[in-house]
N, C-alpha and C positions, 0 to 999 in steps of 0.2 A: 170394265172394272166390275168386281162383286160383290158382295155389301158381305159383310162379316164383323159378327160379336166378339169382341175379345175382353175378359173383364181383367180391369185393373181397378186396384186402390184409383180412391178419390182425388187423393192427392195424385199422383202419377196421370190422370188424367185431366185434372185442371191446368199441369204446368204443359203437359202437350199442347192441348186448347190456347196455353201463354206461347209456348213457343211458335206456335203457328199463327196466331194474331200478328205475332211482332216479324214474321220472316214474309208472311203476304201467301205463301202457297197453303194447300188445305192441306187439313190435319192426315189425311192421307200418305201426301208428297213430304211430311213431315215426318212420318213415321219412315218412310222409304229413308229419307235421308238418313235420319239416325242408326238404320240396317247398315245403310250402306257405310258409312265412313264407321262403324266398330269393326274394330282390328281383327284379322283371323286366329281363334283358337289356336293356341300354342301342341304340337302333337306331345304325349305324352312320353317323358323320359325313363320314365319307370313301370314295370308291372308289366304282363302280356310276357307272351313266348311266341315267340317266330324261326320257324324250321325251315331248311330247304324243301324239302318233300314234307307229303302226309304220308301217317304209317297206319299201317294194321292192329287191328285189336290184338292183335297175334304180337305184333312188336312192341306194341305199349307196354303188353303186361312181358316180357320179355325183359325190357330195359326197367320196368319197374322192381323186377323180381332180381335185378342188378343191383337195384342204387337202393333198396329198400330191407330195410333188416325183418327177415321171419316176425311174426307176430305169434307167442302161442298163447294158448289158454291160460286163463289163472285160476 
């Protein structure tokens, strides 16, 4: 095991202190526990682009100079 600082509010660290008095394992196996039984992050349903292939800077500005209306000066 490795000794490690992690700061939290006071409070969030007295009720740890509580919970581990009342469960009998050390504040350690306490903190393991609460890791362990939070549920796994939901993947994200929105945002991001995902392609078959990666393309060239060459294809980027290609497909861009498609889907992108001229910009001129004013």
């Amino acid at each position: 095991m490795t000794s490690t600082t992690i700061k939290v509010p006071k409070a969030t660290r007295d009720r740890l202190h509580r919970l581990a008095a009342a469960d009998g394992p050390a504040l350690a196996q306490e903190i393991d526990k609460l890791v362990d039984e939070r549920p796994p992050r939901p993947k994200p349903t929105i945002g991001g682009f995902r392609s078959g292939g990666s393309l060239t800077a060459e294809e980027i500005d290609a497909r861009l100079a498609v889907t992108t209306p001229e910009v001129t000066g004013r």
